[in-house]
C-alpha positions as CSV (number, residue, x, y, z in Angstrom):
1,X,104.5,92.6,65.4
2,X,107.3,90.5,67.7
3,X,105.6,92.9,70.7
4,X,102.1,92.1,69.9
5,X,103.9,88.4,70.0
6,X,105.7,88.8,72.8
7,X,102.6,90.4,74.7
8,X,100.1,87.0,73.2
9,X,102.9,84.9,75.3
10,X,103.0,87.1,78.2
11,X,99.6,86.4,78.6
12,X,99.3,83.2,77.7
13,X,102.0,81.9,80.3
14,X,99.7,84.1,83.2
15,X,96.8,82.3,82.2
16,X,98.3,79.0,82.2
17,X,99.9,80.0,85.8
18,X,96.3,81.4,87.0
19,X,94.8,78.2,85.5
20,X,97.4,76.0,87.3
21,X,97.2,78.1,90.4
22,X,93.1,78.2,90.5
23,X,92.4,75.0,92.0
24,X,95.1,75.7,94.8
25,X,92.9,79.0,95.1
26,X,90.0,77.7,96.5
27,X,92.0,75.3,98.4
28,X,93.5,78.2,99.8
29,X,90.5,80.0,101.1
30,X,88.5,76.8,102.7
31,X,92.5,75.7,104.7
32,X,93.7,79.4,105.2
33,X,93.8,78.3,109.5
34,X,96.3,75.6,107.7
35,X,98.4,77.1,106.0
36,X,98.2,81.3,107.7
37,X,99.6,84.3,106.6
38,X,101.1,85.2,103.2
39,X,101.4,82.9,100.4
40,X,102.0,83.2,96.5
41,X,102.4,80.3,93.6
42,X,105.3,81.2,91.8
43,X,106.7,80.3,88.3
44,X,109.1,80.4,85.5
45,X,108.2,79.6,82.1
46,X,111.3,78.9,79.7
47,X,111.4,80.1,76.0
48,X,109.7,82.5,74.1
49,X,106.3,79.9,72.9
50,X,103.5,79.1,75.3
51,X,104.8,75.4,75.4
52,X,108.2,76.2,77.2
53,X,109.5,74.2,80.5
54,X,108.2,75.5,83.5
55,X,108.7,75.4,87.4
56,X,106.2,75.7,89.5
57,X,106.3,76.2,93.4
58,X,104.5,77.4,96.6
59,X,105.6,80.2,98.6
60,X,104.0,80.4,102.0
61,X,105.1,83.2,104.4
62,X,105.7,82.9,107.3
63,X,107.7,79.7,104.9
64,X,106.3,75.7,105.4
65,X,108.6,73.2,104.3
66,X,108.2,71.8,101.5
67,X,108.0,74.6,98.4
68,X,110.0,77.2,97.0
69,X,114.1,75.8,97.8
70,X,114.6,79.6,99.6
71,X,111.6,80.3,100.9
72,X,113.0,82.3,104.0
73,X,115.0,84.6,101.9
74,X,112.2,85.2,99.0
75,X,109.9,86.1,101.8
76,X,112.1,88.6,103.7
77,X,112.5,90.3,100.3
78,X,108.4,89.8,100.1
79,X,108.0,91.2,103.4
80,X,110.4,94.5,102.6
81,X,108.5,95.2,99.7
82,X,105.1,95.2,100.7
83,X,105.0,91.8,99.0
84,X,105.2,93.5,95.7
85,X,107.1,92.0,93.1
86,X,107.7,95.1,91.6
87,X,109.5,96.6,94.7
88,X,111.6,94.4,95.2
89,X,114.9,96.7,94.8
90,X,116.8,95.6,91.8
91,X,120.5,94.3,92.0
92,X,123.2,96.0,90.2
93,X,124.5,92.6,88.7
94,X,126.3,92.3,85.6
95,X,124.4,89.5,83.6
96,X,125.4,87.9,79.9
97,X,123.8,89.8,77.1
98,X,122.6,86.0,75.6
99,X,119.1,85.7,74.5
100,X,117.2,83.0,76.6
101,X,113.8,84.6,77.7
102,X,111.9,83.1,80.7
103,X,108.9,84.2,82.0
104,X,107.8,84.9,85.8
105,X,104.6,84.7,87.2
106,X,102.8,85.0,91.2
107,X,99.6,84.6,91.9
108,X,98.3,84.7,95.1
109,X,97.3,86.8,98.8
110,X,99.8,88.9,100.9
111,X,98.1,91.1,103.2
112,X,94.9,90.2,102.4
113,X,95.6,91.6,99.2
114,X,95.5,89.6,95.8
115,X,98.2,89.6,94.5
116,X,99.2,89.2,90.2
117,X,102.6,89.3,88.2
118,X,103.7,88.5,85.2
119,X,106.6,89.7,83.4
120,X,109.1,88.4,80.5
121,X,112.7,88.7,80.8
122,X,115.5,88.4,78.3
123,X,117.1,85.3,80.7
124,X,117.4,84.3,84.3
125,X,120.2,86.4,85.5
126,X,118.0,89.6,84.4
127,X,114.7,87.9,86.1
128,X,116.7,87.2,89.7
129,X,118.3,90.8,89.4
130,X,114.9,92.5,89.1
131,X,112.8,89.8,91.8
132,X,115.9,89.0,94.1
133,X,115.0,85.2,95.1
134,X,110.9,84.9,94.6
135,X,111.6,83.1,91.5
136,X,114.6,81.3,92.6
137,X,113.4,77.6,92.1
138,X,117.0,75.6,90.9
């Protein structure tokens, strides 16, 4: 039951992310001579309901200013990895075993390649030790 849950607010925070990030889509497509090369909207939700606090910033690579506060380092991790999230090599940090789940959340194009993720962590420090500093946005 709490993973069926848990899975129901995964999905719900993508969707609101997608939703959010849609109009900048098209945006996206008819500026792309503004605004070239890669570029993702990145979030973090806070708490475990589909109501929680939530960040929101651009992430444009080569990096604009204006956006996501590290933009230069999240996109040299970006650029390592393929810009896939998920290979972005994890840190061996030691983080507090408290219970204060956030969610993360891209969307966008990186190669030409769309780009998706969404994941749920049990709190920050576990989120920056897995995406290093794409969701980085305090």
């Amino acid at each position: 039951m709490a993973r069926t849950v848990r899975n129901g607010l995964l999905a719900t925070a993508s969707a609101a992310l997608l939703l959010a990030a849609g109009a900048g889509t098209a945006q996206a497509d008819t500026r792309q001579e503004s605004f070239p090369g890669n570029w993702m909207m990145v979030a973090v939700m806070e708490g475990d309901d589909a109501f929680g606090p939530i960040d929101i910033e651009s992430l444009h690579c080569p990096f604009l200013k204006g956006g996501h506060p590290d933009a230069s380092k999240a996109c040299r991790e970006l650029r390592k990895a393929g810009g896939d999230i998920n290979k972005i090599p994890h840190k061996d940090v030691a983080c507090p075993m408290i219970y204060k789940p956030v969610t993360a959340a891209a969307y966008g194009m990186w190669d030409d390649h769309r780009k998706v993720y969404a994941k749920q962590f049990s709190n920050a420090c576990a989120m920056h030790a897995e995406t290093g500093s794409v969701f980085k946005l305090k």
